[in-house]
N, C-alpha and C positions, 0 to 999 in steps of 0.2 A: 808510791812516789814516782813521778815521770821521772825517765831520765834524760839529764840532759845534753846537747850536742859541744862538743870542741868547736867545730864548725860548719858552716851552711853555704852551700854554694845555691845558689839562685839563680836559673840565665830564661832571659827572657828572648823567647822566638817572636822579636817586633813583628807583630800583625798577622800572626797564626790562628787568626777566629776557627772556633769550631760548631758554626750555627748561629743563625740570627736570633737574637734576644727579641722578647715579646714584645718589645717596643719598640721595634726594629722599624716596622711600617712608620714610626713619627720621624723618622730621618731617611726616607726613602730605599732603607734597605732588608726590604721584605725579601725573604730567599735567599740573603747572601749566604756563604759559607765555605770558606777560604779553604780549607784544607779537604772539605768533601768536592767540593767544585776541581781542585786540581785532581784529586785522583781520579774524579771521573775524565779529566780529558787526557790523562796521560798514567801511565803503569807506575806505580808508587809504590816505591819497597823501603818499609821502614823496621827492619826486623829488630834493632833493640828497644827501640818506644812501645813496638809492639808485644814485647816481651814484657814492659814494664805496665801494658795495659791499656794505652790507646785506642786499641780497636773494642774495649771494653767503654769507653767514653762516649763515642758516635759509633753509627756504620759508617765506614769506609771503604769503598772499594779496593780491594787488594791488602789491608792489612784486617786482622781476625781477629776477634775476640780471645784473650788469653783464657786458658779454664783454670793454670795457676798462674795468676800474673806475679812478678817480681818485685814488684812496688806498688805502691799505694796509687789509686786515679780516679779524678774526678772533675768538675770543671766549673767554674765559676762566672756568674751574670754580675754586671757594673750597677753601681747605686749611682754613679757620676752623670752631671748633664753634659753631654761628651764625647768623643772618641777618636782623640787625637793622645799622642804620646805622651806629652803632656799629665795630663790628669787623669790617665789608664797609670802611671806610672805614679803617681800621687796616690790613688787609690790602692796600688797593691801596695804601695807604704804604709795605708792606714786613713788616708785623709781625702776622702770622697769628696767630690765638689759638687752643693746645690744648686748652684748657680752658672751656668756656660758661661765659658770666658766670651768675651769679644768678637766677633771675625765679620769682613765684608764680604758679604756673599755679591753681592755688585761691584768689588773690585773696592781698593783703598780709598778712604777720604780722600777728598779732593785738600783737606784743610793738613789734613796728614801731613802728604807729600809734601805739601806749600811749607808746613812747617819743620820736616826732615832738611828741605834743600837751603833752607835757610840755616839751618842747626852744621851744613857739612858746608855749602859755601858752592855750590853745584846746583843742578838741574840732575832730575831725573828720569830713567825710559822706563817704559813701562805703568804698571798699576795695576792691572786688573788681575783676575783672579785666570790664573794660569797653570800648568805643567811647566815645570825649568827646564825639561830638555826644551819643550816646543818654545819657550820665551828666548833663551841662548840663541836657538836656530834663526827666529825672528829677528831678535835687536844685537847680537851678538858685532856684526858688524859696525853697525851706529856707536854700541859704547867703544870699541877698540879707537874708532877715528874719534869719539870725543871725551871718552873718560868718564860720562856720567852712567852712574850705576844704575843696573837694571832691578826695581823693584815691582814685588808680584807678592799676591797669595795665594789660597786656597781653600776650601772647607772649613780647614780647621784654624783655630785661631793662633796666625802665625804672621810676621813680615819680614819678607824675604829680602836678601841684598845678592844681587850677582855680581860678581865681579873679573874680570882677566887677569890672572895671577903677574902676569909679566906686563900689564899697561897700568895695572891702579896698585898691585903689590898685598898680602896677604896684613902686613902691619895696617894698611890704612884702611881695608876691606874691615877689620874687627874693630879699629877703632870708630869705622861710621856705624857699626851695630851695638857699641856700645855706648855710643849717641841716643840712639835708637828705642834703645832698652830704657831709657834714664826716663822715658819719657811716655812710651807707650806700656797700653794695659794688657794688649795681646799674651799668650800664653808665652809664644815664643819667638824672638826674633834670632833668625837665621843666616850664616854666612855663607853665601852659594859660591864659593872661587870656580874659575873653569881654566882652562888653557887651549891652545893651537887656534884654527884661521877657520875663517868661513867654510861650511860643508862638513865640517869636521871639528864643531865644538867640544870637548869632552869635560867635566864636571869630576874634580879630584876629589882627593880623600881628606883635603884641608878644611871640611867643612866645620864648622863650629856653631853650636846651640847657646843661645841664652835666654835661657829662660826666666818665668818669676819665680820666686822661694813659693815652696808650698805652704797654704793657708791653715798651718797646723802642724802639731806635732808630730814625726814619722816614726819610722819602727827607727831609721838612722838615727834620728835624735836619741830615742829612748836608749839604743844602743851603746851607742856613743857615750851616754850618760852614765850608765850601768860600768865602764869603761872597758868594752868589747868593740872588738876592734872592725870596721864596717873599709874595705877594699871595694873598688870601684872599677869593672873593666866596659869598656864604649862608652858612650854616651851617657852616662847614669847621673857621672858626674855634672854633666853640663843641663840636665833634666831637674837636678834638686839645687842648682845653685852653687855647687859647692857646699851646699850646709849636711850635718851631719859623717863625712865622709874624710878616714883617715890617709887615706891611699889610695891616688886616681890612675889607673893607664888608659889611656884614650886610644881606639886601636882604628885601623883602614879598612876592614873586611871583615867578615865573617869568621872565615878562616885563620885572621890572625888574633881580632877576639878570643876563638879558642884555643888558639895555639898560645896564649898570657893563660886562659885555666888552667889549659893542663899543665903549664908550667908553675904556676901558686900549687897546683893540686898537687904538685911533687915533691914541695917544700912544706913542713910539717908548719901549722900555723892555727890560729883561733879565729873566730867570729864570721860575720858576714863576708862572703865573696858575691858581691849582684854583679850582673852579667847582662847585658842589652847586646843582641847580636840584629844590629838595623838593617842590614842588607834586604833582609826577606821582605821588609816595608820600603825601604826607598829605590834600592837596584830591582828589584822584581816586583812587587805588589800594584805599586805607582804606576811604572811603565808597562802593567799586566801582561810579563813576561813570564806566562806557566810554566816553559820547561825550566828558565832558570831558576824559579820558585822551588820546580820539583828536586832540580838537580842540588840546588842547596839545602831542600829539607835532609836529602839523601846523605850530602854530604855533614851536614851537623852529627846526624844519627849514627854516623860511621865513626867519629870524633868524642860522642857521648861512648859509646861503645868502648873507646881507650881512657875516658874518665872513670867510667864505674869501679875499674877492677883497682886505680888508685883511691878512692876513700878509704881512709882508715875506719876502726871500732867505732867511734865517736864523730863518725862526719857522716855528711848526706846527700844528695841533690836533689833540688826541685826545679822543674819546666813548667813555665806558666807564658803567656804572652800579655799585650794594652789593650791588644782590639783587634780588628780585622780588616785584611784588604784583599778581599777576594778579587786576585787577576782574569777572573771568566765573569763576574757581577758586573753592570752597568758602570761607566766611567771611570775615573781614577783615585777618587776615594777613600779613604778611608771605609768599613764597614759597621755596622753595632752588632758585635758578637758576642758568642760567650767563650771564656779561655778555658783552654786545659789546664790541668793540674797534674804533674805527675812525678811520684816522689819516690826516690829510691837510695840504697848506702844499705849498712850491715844493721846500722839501729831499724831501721823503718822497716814496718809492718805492714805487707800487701793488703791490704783494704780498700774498701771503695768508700769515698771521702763523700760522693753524692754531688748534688745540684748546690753550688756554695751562696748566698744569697750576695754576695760583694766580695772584690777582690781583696779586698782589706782583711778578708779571713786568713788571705796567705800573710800579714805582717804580722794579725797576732801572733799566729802561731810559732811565726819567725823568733818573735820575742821569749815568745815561752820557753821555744827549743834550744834558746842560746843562752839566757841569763833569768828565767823560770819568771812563771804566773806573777801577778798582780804588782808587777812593776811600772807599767804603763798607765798613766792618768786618765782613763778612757777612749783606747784606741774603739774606733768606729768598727772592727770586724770579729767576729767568734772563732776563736782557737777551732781548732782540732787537732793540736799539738797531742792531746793524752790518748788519742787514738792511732795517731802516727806511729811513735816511740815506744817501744815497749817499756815496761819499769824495770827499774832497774832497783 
């Protein structure tokens, strides 16, 4: 009989690809691969992932294959039509999407907007499909002297609102996106606030997601249901809706992301802990800023390194990532990659878990580890929870 977990910590390195998916070429991202591409342009030392078996996933320059790794690794390819945060995050819940959401690759309807400025009682700048730093830089001045918000997208299917925290205010900035939202099919509509004066826009930590409910049952849900208890630290919250999710901390960085685990992780508790640490996709991936990429993979791994040795008997952690944004790959994109997996705590058994066929293997198994087998009314991914855990 598996035995099962008290509890799961889950933290996703947003946009950690490790290698283009075989079907990478239908989305222009043939050769991506975010974490081989950084170490080749810079020295990358990640000695507790690599302890746990990372350099047993890919080669990577500068970190080695473990010959006994410490945890279990392995990496997993997307069934989703996709690769935006979104539905990478939908999927490691359980719930692939056949279907791609939305997005204007030639910039937003013209019918859109017309019907946004009409829904907020404004005019709008912008439209097209852009980078927020480079649109802030651009229109940054125009909306301060008139107030109307800058809207933009990009790739993936998303509609952005910018706003100056001190000319339009954060209350009226979420309620034009919750306008927004009422209305449009997009994945996700976005609150971009910025602050200070021309030459020197800056883009704060006010940002907020809303997204659609996902099209299906999650591991949250089933959890939830089961009545185990599912904690929410970044953005997870604002990605699923709010559904499924007892206890949300929404955090500004990386750094403080982790600095809420390891603080849950010190207080004895049950169920799900998921974990979205965004920086490595929007502060670094986006602006293809490799050293700050490197410099934060380093710094997570140094912070994973004071989580391990708190797990209890009955707890665990797993690293996984949505997708990829190799900062050395062509543009500013998102990537189609495949994720790591890498799992470790005092139950789990160093194993190699292999090529996973959908990210959705990490919710079954999520399920199984926390509230056991065939609970779930057909989650779309295959366990490997009984190879994980040893029996108990």
């Amino acid at each position: 009989m598996m035995k099962k977990l008290d509890r799961l910590f889950i933290i996703v390195l947003d946009s950690l690809g490790v290698g283009a998916l075989p079907d990478a070429e239908e989305y222009g991202d043939l050769g991506a691969n975010t974490l081989g591409h950084i170490a080749e342009a810079l020295p990358l030392k990640l000695p507790v992932m690599e302890s746990l078996g990372l350099g047993n996933i890919l080669d990577v320059r500068g970190i080695s294959p473990a010959s006994a790794p410490r945890g279990a690794w392995g990496k997993a390819a997307s069934r989703t039509k996709g690769k935006d945060s979104t539905v990478g995050h939908w999927e490691l819940a359980g719930v692939p999407v056949d279907q791609p959401l939305p997005t204007w690759p030639q910039g937003i309807d013209s019918a859109v907007i017309r019907d946004f400025e009409e829904a907020i009682g404004r005019k709008c700048l912008g439209g097209g499909v852009a980078s927020g730093t480079q649109i802030i830089a651009e229109l940054g001045a125009r909306h301060v002297e008139t107030g109307f918000p800058i809207v933009y997208t990009s790739a993936d299917s998303v509609f952005q609102i910018a706003a100056h925290e001190e000319v339009v205010g954060l209350e009226k900035l979420y309620h034009w996106c919750e306008i927004a939202r009422k209305t449009l099919s997009v994945g996700r509509v976005i609150a971009r606030p910025f602050i200070g004066q021309e030459g020197s826009w800056q883009r704060t930590a006010n940002r907020h997601d809303y997204a659609l409910p996902a099209p299906g049952k999650t591991m949250l849900d089933a959890l939830q249901e089961k009545g185990c208890p599912v904690v929410a630290v970044g953005k997870i919250a604002d990605l699923f809706a709010g559904r499924g999710i007892d206890e949300s901390w929404p955090t500004k960085s990386n750094d403080h992301g982790m600095d809420k685990t390891l603080e849950i992780a010190r207080q004895e508790g049950k169920g799900l802990v998921f974990v979205n640490l965004v920086d490595f996709d929007s502060v670094y991936g986006h602006r293809r800023d490799v050293r700050g990429y490197r410099d934060a993979l380093e710094s997570f791994d140094f912070r994973l390194g004071a989580l391990l040795p708190l797990l209890r008997n009955d707890e665990a952690v797993l690293i996984t990532a949505d997708h990829g944004c190799d900062p050395v790959f062509k543009g500013t994109d998102h990537t189609r990659e495949y994720v790591p997996i890498l799992a470790a705590g005092p139950p789990m058994s160093p194993v190699p878990l292999g090529c996973r066929n959908s990210f959705a293997d990490i919710a079954a198994s999520a399920v199984d580890l926390l509230v056991g087998p065939a609970v779930w009314s057909g989650p779309a991914g295959e366990s490997f929870a009984d190879t994980l855990v040893q029996e108990g």
